[in-house]
DRENNU-365809 format. One record per residue (C-alpha): residue in three letters; x, y, z. Coordinates in steps of 0.1 Angstrom, whole numbers, plus 5000, padded with zeros to 4 digits. Layout:
BEGIN
AlaXYZ
...
REM end
This chain:
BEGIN
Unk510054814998
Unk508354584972
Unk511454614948
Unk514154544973
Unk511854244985
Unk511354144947
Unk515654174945
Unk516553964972
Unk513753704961
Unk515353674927
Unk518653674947
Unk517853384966
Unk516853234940
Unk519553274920
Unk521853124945
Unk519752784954
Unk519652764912
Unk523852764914
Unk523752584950
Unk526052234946
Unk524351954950
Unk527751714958
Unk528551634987
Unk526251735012
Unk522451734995
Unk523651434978
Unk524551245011
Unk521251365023
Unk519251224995
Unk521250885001
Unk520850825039
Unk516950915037
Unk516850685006
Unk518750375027
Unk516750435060
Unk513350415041
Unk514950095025
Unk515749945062
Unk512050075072
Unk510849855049
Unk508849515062
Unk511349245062
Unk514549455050
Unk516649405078
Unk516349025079
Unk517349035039
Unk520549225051
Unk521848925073
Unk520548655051
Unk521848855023
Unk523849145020
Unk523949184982
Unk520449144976
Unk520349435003
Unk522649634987
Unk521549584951
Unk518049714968
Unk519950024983
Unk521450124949
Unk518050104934
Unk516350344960
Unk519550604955
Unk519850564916
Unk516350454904
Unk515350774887
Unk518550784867
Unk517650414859
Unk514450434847
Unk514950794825
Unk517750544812
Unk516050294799
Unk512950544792
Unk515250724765
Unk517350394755
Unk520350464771
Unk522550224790
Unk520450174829
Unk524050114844
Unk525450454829
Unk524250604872
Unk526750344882
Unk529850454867
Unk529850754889
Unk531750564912
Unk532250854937
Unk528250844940
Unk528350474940
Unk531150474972
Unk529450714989
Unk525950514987
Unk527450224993
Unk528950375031
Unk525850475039
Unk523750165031
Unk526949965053
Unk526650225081
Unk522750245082
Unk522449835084
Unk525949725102
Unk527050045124
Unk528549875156
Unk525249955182
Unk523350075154
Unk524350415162
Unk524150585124
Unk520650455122
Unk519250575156
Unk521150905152
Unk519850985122
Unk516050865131
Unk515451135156
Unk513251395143
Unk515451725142
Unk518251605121
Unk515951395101
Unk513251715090
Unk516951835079
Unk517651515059
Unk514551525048
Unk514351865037
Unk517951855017
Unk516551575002
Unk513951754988
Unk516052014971
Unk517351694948
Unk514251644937
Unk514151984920
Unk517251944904
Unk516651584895
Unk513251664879
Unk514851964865
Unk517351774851
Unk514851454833
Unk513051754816
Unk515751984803
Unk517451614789
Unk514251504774
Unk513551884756
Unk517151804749
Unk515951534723
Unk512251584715
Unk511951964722
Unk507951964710
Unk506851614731
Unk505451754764
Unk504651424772
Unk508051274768
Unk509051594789
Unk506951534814
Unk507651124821
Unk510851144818
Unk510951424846
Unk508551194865
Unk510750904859
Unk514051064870
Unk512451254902
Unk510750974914
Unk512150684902
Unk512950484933
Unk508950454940
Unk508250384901
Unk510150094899
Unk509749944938
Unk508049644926
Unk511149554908
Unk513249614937
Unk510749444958
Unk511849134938
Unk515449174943
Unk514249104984
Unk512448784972
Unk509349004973
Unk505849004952
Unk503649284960
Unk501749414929
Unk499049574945
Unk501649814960
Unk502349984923
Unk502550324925
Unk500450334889
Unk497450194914
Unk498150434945
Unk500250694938
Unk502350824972
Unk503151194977
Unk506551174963
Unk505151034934
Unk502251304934
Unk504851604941
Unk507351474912
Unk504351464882
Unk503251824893
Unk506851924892
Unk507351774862
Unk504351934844
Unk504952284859
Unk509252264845
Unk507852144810
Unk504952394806
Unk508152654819
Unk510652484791
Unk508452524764
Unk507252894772
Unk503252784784
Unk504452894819
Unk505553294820
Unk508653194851
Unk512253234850
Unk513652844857
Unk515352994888
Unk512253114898
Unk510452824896
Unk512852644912
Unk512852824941
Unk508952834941
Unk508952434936
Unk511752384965
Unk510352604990
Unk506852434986
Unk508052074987
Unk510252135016
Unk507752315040
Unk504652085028
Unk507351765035
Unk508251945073
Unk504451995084
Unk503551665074
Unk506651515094
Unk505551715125
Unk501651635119
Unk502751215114
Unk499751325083
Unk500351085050
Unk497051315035
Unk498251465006
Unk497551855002
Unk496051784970
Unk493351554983
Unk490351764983
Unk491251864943
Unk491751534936
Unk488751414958
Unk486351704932
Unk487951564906
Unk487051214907
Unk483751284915
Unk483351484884
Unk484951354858
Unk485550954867
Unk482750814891
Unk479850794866
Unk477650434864
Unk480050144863
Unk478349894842
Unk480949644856
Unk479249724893
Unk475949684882
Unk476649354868
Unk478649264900
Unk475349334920
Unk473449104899
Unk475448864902
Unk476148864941
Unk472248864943
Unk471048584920
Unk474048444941
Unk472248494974
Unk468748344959
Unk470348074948
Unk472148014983
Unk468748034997
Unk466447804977
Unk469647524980
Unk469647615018
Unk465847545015
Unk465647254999
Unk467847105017
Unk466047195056
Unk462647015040
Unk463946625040
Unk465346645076
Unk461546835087
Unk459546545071
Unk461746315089
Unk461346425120
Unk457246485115
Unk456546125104
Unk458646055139
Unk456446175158
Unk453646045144
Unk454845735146
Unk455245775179
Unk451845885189
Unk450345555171
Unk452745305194
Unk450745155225
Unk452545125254
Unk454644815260
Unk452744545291
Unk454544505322
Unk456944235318
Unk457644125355
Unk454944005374
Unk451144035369
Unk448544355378
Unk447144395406
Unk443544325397
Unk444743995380
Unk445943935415
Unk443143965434
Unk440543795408
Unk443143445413
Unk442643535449
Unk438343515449
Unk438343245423
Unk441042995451
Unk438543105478
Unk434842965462
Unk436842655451
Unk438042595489
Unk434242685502
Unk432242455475
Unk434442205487
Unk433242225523
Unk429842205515
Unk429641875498
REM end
């Protein structure tokens, strides 16, 4: 039982290692590639202001990874655009996902069955692309592993590597979105492939490629469904990389302490100014009040007081009575 499972494994794999990637996996990888373009934050108002930024954009989220191995081993970065089947089929898509009549390519192709299949076929290219970045670069340097392994990084996950630079071409500036400062899954997935077909190139890893592949596929594909399904962005990887960090790169940061020291002589000093400044306005007001205390009250200005009154009153009346007597 273990041997025929063990044949028909190594039969399957033989046949996704010879599966054609044109046309279908291919349109795949290009209508997921254009709709996460159009899901972009302000994409759809570059397309009607202008439609060749937008499509410039397009053929950089289908063709980056050929771009970018390109220019990493100094060839031509427009060589990807002479395939000009590739470039006409990309190029039907991009129109269809942004300027279908009702929109109906996009919101087809956004409900959830048919894209987990998109989705899926599009991670079978990745295999073959990374696949394809190593076996060039062992091509050319066959004892680098780490030429091997970035330029199987490069070519898998291109489109995400070089997104600040198609972030410009949409009058864009976002640096703190590099994926060198926050790697994204895709980007995660692509460097372990890429690691796992170089150690398998140079003989470190005991696999046949076509089992590998199959291994690879099969993992990307059904970690890339559940987190579909879940609507989870948390990488599988999270908790080893979580360990990892702790271990190895979260010792004393002499930069933090000094950023402490700094916010709290900051603090002091916001404090004695804050201070300094409340003591005028309190002696003020004291010597205010005591000046007040000291002022006598002000003497009634209309008329006299009563006692005033009556003494005029006593004094007229032993005038009036003297004057009788005599």
């Amino acid at each position: 039982m273990d041997v025929l499972w063990m044949l028909r494994v190594d039969e399957l794999s033989h046949a996704l290692a010879n599966l054609p990637m044109f046309p279908y996996f291919d349109v795949a990888h290009y209508v997921v590639s254009v709709m996460a373009l159009r899901e972009q934050p302000g994409a759809l108002e570059v397309s009607r202001v202008s439609p060749l930024a937008c499509w410039f954009s397009s053929m950089l989220f289908c063709f980056g990874g050929a771009v970018l191995s390109g220019i990493m081993l100094a060839e031509p970065p427009i060589a990807p655009l002479t395939n000009s089947t590739g470039v006409l089929l990309a190029s039907l898509i991009w129109y269809l996902v942004f300027y279908c009549p009702m929109d109906l390519v996009y919101s087809c192709t956004a409900r959830l069955p048919l894209r987990l299949v998109l989705s899926g076929m599009k991670e079978v290219t990745r295999t073959w692309k990374v696949l394809g970045g190593v076996t060039q670069a062992h091509g050319k340097y066959k004892d680098s592993l780490l030429v091997m392994i970035a330029i199987g990084w490069a070519k898998g996950a291109g489109g995400g590597l070089i997104s600040n630079f198609e972030q410009l071409v949409r009058g864009v500036w976002k640096p703190e979105t590099n994926e060198l400062l926050k790697m994204s899954y895709p980007t995660k997935i692509t460097l372990i492939g890429a690691v796992l077909f170089t150690l398998q190139q140079t003989g470190y890893l005991p696999l046949q490629t076509h089992h590998l592949m199959l291994l690879y596929t099969v993992f990307t594909v059904v970690n890339k469904t559940r987190m579909m399904l879940t609507g989870s962005n948390i990488s599988p990887f999270a908790g080893i990389e979580s360990v990892v960090y702790k271990t190895l790169f979260s010792g004393p940061s002499p930069y933090a302490a000094l950023t402490s020291e700094a916010h709290k002589a900051r603090i002091d000093t916001d404090t004695a100014t804050n201070m300094t400044s409340s003591s005028p306005a309190k002696t003020k007001e004291s010597s205010g009040k005591r000046a007040a205390g000291k002022r006598t009250p002000a003497p009634p200005v209309n008329g006299k007081s009563e006692s005033l009154k009556a003494k005029e009153k006593s004094e007229n009346g032993e005038t009036t009575n003297s004057k009788k007597t005599k």
